[in-house]
C-alpha positions as CSV (number, residue, x, y, z in Angstrom):
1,X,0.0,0.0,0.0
2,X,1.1,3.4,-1.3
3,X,2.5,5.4,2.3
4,X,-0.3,8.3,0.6
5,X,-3.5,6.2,0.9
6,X,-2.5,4.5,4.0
7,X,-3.1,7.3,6.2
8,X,-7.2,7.3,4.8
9,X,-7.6,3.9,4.8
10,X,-10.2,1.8,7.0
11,X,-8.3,1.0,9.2
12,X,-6.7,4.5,9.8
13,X,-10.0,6.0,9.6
14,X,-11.4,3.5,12.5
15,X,-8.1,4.0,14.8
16,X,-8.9,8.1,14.4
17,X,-12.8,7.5,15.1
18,X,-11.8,5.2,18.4
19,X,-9.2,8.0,19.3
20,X,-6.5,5.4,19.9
21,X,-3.1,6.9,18.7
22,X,-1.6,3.8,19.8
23,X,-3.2,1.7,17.1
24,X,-1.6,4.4,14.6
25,X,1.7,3.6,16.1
26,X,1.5,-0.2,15.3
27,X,-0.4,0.4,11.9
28,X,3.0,2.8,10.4
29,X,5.3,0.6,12.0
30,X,3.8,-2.6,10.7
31,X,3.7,-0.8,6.8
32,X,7.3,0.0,7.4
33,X,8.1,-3.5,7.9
34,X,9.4,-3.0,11.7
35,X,8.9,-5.1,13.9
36,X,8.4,-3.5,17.9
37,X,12.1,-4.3,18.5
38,X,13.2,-2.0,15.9
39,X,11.2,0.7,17.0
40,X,11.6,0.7,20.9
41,X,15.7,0.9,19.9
42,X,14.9,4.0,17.7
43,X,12.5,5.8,20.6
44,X,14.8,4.5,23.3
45,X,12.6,2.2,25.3
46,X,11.7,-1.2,25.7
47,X,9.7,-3.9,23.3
48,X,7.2,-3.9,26.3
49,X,6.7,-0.5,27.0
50,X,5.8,-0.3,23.0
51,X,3.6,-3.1,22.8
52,X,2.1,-1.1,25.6
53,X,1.8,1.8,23.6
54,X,0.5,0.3,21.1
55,X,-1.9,-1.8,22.6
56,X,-3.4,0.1,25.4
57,X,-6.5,2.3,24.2
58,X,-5.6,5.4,26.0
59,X,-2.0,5.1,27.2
60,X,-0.6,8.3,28.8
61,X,2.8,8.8,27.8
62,X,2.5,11.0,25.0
63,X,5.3,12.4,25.3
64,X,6.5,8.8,24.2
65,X,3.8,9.1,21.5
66,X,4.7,11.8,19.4
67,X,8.4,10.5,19.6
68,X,7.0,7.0,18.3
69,X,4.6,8.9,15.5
70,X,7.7,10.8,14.2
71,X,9.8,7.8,14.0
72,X,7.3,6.1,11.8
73,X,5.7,8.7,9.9
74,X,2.4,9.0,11.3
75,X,1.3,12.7,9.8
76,X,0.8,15.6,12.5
77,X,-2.9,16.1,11.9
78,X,-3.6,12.2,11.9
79,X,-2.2,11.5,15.3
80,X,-3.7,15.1,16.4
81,X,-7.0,13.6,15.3
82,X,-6.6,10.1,17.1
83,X,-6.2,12.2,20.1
84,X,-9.1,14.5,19.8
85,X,-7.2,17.8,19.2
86,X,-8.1,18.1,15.7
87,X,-10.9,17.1,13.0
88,X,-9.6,14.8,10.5
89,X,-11.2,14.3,6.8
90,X,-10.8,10.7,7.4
91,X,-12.4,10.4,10.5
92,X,-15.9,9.9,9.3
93,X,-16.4,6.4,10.8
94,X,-17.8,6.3,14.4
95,X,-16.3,3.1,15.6
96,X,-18.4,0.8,18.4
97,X,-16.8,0.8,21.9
98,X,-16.3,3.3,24.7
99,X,-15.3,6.6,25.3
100,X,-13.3,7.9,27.5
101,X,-15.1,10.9,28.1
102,X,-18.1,8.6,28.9
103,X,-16.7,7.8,32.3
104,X,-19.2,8.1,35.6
105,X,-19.3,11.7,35.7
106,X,-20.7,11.3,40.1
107,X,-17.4,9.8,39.7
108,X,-15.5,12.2,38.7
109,X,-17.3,15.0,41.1
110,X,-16.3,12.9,43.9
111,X,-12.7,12.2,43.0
112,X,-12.5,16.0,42.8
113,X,-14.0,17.2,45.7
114,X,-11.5,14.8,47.6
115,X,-8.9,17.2,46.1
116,X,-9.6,19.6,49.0
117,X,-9.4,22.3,46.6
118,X,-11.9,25.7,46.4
119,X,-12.7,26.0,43.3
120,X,-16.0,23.9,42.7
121,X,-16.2,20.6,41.6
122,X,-18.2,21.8,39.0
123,X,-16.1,23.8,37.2
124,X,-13.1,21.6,37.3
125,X,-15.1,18.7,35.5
126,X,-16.4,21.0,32.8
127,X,-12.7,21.4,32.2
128,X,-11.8,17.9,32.0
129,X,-14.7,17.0,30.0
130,X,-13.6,19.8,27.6
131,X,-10.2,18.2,27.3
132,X,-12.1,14.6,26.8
133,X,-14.2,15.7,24.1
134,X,-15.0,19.5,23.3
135,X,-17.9,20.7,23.7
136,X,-19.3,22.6,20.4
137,X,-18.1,26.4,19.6
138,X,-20.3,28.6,22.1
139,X,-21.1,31.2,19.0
140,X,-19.6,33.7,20.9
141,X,-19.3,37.2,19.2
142,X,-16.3,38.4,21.0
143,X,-12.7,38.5,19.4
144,X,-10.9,35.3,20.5
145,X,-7.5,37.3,21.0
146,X,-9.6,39.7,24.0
147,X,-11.2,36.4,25.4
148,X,-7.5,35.5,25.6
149,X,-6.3,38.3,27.3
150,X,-9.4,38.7,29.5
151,X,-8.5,34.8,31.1
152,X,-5.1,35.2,31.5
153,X,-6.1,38.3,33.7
154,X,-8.2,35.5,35.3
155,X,-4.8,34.1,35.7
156,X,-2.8,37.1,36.8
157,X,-5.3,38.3,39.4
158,X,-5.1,34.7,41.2
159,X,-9.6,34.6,40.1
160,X,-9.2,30.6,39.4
161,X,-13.0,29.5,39.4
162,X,-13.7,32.7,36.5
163,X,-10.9,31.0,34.6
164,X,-11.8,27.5,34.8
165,X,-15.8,28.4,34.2
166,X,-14.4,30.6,31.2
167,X,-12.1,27.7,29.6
168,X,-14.2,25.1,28.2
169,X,-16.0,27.9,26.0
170,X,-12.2,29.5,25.1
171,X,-11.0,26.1,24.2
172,X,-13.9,25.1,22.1
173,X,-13.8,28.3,20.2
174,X,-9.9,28.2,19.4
175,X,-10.1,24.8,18.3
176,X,-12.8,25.7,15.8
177,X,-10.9,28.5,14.7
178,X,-7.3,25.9,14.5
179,X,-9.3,24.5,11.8
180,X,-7.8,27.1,9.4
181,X,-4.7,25.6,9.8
182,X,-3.2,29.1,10.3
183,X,0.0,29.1,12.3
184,X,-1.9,32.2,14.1
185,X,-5.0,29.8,15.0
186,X,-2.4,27.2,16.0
187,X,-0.6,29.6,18.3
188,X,-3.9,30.7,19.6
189,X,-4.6,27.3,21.1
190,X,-1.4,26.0,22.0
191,X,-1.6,29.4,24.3
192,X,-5.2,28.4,25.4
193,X,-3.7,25.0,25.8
194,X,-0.9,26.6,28.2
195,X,-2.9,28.2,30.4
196,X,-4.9,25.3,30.9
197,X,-2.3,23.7,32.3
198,X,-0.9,26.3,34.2
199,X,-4.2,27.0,36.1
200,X,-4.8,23.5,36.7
201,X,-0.8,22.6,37.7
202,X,-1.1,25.4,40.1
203,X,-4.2,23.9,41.5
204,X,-2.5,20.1,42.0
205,X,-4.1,18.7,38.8
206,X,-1.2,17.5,37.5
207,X,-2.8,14.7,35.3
208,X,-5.2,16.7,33.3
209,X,-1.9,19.5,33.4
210,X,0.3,17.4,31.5
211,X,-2.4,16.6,29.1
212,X,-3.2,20.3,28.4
213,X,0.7,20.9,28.0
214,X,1.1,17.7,25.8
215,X,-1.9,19.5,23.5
216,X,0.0,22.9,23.6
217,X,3.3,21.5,22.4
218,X,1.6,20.2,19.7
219,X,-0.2,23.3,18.4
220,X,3.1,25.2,19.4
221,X,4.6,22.9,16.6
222,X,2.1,23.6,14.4
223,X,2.2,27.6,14.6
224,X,5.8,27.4,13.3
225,X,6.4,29.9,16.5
226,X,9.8,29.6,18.5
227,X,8.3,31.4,21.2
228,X,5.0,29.6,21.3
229,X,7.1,26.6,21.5
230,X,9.3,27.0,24.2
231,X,6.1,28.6,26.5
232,X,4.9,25.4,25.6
233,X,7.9,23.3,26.7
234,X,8.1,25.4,29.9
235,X,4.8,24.3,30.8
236,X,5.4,20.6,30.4
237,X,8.6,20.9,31.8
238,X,6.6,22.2,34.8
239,X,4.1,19.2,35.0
240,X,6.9,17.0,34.3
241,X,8.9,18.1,37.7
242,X,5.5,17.9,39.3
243,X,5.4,14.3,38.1
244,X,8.6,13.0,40.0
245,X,10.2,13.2,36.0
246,X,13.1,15.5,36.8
247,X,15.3,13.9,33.8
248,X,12.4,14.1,31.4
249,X,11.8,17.9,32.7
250,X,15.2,18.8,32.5
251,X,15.2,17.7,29.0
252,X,12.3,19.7,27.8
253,X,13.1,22.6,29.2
254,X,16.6,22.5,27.8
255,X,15.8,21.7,24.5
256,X,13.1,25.0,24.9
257,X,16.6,27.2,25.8
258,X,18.1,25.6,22.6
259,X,15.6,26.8,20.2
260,X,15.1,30.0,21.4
261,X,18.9,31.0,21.6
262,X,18.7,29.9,17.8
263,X,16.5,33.0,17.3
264,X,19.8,35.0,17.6
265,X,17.5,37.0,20.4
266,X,17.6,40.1,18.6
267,X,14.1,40.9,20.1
268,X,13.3,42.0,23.2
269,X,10.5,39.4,23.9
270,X,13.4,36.6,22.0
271,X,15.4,37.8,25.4
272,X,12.8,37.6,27.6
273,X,12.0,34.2,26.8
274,X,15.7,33.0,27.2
275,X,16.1,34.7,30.0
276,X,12.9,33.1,31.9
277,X,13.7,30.0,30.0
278,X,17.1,29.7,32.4
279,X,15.1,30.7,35.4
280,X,13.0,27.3,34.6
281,X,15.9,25.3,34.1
282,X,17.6,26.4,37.2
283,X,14.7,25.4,39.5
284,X,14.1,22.6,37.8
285,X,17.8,21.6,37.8
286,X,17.3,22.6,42.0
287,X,14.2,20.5,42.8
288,X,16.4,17.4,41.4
289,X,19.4,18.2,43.4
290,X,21.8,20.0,40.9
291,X,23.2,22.2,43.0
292,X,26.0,23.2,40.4
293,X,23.6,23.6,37.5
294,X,21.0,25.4,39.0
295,X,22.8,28.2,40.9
296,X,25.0,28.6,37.1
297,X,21.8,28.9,35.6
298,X,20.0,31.4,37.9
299,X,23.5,33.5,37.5
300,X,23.1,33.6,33.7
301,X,19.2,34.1,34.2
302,X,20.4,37.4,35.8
303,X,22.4,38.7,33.7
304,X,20.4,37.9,30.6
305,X,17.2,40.1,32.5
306,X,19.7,43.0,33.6
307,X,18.3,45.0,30.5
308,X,15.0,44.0,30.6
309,X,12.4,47.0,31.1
310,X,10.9,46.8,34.8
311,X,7.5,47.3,33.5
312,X,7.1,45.0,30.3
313,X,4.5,45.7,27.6
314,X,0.9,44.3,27.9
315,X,0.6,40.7,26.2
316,X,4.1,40.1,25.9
317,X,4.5,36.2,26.1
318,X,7.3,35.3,29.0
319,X,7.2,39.2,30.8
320,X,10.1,38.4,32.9
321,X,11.7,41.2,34.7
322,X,15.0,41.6,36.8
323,X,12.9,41.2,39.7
324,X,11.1,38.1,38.8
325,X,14.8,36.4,38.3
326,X,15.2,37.3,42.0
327,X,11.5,35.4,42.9
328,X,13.0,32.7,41.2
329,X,16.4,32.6,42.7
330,X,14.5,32.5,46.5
331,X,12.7,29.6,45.0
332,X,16.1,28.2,43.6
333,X,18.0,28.6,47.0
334,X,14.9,26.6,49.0
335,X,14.5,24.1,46.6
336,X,18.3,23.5,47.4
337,X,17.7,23.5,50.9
338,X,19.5,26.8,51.5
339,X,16.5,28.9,53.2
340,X,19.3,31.7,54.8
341,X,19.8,32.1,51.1
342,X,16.8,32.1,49.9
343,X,15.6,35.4,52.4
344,X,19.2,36.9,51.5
345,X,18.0,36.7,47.8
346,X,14.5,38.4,48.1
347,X,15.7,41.1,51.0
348,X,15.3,43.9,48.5
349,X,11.5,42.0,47.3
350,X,8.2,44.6,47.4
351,X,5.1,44.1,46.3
352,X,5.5,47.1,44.2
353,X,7.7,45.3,41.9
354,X,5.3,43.2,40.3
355,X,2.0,44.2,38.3
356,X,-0.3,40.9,38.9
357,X,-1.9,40.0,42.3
358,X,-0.8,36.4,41.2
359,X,3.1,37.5,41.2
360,X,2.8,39.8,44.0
361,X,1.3,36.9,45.8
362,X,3.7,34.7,45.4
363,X,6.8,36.6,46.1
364,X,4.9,36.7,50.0
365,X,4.3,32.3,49.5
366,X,8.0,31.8,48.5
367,X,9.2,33.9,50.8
368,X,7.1,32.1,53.2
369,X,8.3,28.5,51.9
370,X,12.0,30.1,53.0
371,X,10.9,31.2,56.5
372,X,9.0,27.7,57.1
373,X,12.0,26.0,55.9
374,X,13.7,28.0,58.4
375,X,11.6,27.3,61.5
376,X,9.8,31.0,61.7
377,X,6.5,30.2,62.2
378,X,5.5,33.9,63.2
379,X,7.3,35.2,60.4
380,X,5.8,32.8,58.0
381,X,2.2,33.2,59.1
382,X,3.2,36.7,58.5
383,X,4.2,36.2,54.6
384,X,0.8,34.2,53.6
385,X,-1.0,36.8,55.7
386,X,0.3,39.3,52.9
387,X,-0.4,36.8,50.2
388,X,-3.7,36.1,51.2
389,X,-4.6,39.6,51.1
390,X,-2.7,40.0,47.2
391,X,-4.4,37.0,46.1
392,X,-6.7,34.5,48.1
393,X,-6.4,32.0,45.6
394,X,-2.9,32.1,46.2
395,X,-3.3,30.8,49.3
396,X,-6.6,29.0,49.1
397,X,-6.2,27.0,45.8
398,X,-2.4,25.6,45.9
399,X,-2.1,22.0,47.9
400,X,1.8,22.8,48.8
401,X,1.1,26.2,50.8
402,X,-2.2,24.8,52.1
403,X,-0.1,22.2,53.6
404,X,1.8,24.6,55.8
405,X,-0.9,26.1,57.0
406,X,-2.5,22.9,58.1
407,X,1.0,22.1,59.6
408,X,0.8,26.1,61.6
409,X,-2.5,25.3,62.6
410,X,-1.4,22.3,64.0
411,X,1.8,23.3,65.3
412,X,1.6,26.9,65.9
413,X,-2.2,27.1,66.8
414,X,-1.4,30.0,68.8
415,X,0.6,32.2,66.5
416,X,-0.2,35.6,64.9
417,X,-2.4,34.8,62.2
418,X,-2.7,31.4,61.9
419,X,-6.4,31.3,62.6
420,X,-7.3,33.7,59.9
421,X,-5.1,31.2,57.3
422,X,-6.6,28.2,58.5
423,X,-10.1,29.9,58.0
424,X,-9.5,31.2,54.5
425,X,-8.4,27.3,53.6
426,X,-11.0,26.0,55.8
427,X,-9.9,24.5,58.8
428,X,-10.0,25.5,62.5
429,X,-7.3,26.5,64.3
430,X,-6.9,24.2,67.7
């Protein structure tokens, strides 16, 4: 069979309709004449883990995946397709069997109000759903690019529940408008994509994270866009750390410096991104113990931002500023377990220095993580005091900072503050 017609053949068009990339995988390697030996040496895995991938309706590691499709030719928009990212012409046979976006939905409520977490059940399985299967364009009249902007403010002002009620509709849309195949509309999404999983990695979802950061790196590829690439990477890099995959994030988010020093950064936002691109790698490089390459890295991260404007311009993609590199080197210098350095870092910190309620927030949390880390309890209620009044969500939504307050309320019953914290996360102080 010509390599031409094989990708709209029946049993292409079935694998697309069952969204099951994996039997993709096993059709392209099979026409190539492979068996899985030869392809697990080419991806760098084992025979098992490919017959798992291609035998498993639904397997996760798509990071995996995309390697395996590239290796044996499966096209872009086919394997997009099989994982219900795109339309495909040849998908136009419903195969028999079930979905995955069929599962128990009381299920899925309950499993996510065990999370613990604020923001309503509700809204967090209208998201999931909408990354199962999306729900049809929502008509709206309003330019997509001011939707954008309007939830990442969402983002920026710490408003989670108004961003997760506002996604499902965003990502709909986007995706209907992808089906130009502009690189525009593709950049569009991956960046709907991205802040998907940034809401919902700063939230503890870290499966359906890593799913919305897979989707963005592919759209990312699509758009042709080095930036909308690496923002992409970043994100998955994230997830990955989240993950316990400290290798596997350290490789993304390496490979994301890489393309966007081959920009020549002769832009302001191409140095923006390289710069916060090195801020990523060093704390991912610090939560896996790399002492070496992550203080290296969050030197070069400051002098790349030394020029960068204080005050960057509105709806610039990484808006990094000198003293966002000194956020991240507190976070570097706890992650390392060196809290003395971590306060020393963000001494000269002020709210005033950042323009979001979500980064002026955090400077308070991270600073907090360094006095907690230290054994200040009073000074550390102190810090999430501040961010709680910057940004409750801050505070409220994010399982590690909820933690310590359970632990002050605990601990520390007694100390300044602590029963305001545990009320705004909902627990009594003893």
């Amino acid at each position: 069979m010509r390599t031409d017609s094989l990708w709209t053949s029946s049993r292409v068009t079935t694998a697309v309709a069952r969204q099951d990339p994996g039997a993709l995988i096993r059709i392209a390697r099979q026409h190539r004449c492979w068996r899985q030996t030869d392809l697990a040496t080419r991806i760098g895995c084992s025979t098992s883990t490919v017959s798992r991938l291609e035998t498993h309706h639904g397997y996760a590691d798509l990071t995996l995946l995309r390697r395996a499709a590239r290796e044996t030719g499966v096209p872009t928009g086919v394997l997009a397709a099989s994982l219900g990212l795109a339309r495909s012409p040849a998908a136009t046979v419903v195969a028999d069997g079930p979905r995955r976006d069929e599962e128990d939905p009381m299920r899925r409520r309950t499993l996510l109000a065990a999370a613990g977490l604020t923001a309503p059940a509700a809204l967090l399985t209208g998201v999931q759903d909408a990354l199962a299967s999306t729900p049809a364009p929502t008509g709206s009249t309003v330019p997509l690019d001011r939707r954008i902007i309007a939830a990442r403010g969402y983002f920026d002002a710490g408003q989670h529940s108004h961003l997760l009620k506002a996604l499902p509709g965003l990502l709909a849309d986007t995706r209907e408008a992808a089906r130009s195949r502009q690189d525009l509309d593709f950049a569009r999404l991956s960046a709907c994509y991205s802040l998907t999983a940034q809401v919902l990695a700063k939230i503890g979802r870290y499966d359906q994270s890593r799913l919305s950061a897979d989707r963005a790196t592919i759209y990312a590829e699509l758009s042709g866009s080095p930036l909308a690439t690496a923002a992409a990477a970043r994100e998955l890099s994230i997830v990955l750390r989240h993950q316990n995959q400290p290798a596997a994030a350290q490789r993304h988010i390496l490979d994301a410096v890489s393309r966007v020093e081959k920009t020549g950064l002769q832009t302001p936002a191409q140095a923006s991104a390289y710069a916060q691109m090195l801020c990523t790698t060093s704390y991912t490089a610090a939560r896996a113990g790399d002492r070496d390459q992550a203080l290296t890295m969050i030197r070069d991260a400051t002098r790349a931002a030394r020029d960068l404007p204080h005050d960057p311009p509105q709806g610039r993609l990484f808006p990094l500023t000198p003293a966002a590199v000194d956020l991240y080197a507190v976070g570097v210098h706890w992650a390392l377990g060196d809290a003395g350095a971590a306060l020393e870092a963000g001494r000269g910190l002020c709210e005033a220095q950042f323009t979001t309620p979500e980064r002026k927030a955090r400077m308070h949390t991270d600073l907090a993580r360094a006095w907690w880390q230290w054994g200040k309890p009073e000074q550390t209620a102190a810090e999430l005091l501040s961010a709680l009044r910057a940004s409750p969500g801050e505070v409220r939504d994010r399982p590690a900072i909820r933690t310590i307050v359970t632990d002050l309320r605990t601990r520390h019953a007694q100390t300044a503050g602590v029963r305001e914290l545990a009320a705004s996360v909902g627990t009594r102080a003893a």
